[in-house]
N, C-alpha and C positions, 0 to 999 in steps of 0.2 A: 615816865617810868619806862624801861626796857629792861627785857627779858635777856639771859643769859642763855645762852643754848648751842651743843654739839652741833657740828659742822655735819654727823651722821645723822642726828636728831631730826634736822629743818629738811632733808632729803628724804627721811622718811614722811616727815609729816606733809611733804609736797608729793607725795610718792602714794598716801594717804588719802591728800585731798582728790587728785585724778582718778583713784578708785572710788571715791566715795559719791561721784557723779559721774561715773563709767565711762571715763575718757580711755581706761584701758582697753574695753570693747572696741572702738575706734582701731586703737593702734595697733589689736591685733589682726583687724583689717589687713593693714597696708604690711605687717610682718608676712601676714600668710600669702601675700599674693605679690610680695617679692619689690615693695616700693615701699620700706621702710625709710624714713629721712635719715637714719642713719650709717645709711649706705656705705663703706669703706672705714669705718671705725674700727678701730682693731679689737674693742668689746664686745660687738655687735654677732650675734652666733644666728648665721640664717635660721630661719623657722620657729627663733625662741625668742629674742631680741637680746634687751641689754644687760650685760653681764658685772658692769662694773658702776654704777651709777655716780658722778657725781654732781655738783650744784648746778654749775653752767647746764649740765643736758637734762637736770632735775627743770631747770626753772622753763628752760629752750619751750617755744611750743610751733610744732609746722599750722600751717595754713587750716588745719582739718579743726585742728585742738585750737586754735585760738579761736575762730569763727565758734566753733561751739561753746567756748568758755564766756565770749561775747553775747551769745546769746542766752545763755542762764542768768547773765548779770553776776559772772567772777571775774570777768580778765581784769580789771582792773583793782581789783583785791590783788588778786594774783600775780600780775606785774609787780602791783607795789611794796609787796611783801619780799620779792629779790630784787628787785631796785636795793631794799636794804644788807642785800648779801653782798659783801666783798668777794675779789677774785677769781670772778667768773671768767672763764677765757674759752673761743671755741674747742669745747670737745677737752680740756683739760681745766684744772678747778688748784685756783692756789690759796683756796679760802683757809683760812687759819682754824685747826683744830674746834674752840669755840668762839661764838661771837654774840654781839649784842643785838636784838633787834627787835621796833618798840611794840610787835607783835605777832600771833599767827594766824594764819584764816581759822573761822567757826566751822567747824562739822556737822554742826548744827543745823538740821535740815537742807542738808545736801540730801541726791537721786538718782542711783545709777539710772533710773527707768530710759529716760530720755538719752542717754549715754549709746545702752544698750537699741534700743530702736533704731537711732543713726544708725549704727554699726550693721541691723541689718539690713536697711535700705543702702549702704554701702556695699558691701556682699551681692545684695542684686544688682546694682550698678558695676561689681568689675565683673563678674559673670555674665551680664549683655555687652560687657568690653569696652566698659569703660576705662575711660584713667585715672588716677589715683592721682599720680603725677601732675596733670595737668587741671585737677581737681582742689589740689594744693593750690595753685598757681590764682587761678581764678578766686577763691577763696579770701587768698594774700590780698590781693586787686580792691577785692571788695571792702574790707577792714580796710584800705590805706583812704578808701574813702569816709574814713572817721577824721581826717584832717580837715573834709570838707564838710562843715557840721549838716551842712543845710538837705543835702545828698546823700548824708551816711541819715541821720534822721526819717529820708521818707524811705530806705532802704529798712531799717531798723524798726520801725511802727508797721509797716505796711505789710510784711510778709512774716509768715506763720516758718519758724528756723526749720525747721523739718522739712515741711516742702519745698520748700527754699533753698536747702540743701538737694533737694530730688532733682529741683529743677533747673539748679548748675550743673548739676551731674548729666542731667538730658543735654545743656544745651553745650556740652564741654565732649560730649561722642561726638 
């Protein structure tokens, strides 16, 4: 069975699910302190973020957002749910008006709580001068060790996301 649904619709409802586990807290992080990933967009209005939303940079997620999305147990919801979007391309979107897709993430007990806490142990980390930047990068690093199951597993069990997040940020000044 798949669902039939606007091309506005699945942008919102992806647009929906990052607030409804406070991935927005996050992002207005790296907006207000000037390392937004989306740096040079002709959408992108400093100190407010994005103006013009489409699929590609609905679905996109930096280093920050996917480690966190990883660690609630969505990214992989999350991916495979634009995996089924056509015409994603960087930063422009030639997806067709509507489309078919065989469904959409539950809302259903989603929580900004943990969203919002990141964001402000973030906050203290670019305030002691940290980088955001380089906080991405490290982050990146870390996920690409989900190819190596054995490595990403005693990373993934072993450390509590939140400190975890503290203490790349300590060891990334």
């Amino acid at each position: 069975m798949s669902i039939e649904i606007k091309k506005v619709d699945i942008i919102q409802h992806g647009l929906k699910v990052l607030q409804s586990v406070g991935s927005h807290h996050i992002c207005e992080v790296c907006i207000k302190s000037g390392n937004s990933c989306c740096k040079g967009c002709e959408f992108l209005k400093d100190g407010i973020g994005c103006q013009n939303r489409n699929t590609s940079c609905t679905a996109w997620l930096c280093g920050l957002q996917k480690f966190f999305l990883n660690e609630i147990g969505l990214l992989d919801e999350w991916e495979n749910l634009w995996e089924q979007v056509p015409g994603q391309c960087f930063r422009k979107d030639n997806t067709p008006k509507t489309i078919k897709i065989k469904s959409l993430l539950s809302l259903e007990d989603l929580d900004n709580k943990v969203g919002k806490l990141i964001a402000e142990k973030l906050e203290l980390f670019v305030k002691e001068g940290g980088s955001i930047d380089q906080l991405k990068l490290s982050l990146d690093l870390l996920l690409s060790l989900k190819t190596t199951p054995k490595a990403y597993n005693y990373y993934k069990h072993t450390i509590d996301p939140i400190a975890h997040i503290v203490d790349i940020a300590k060891d990334v000044k």
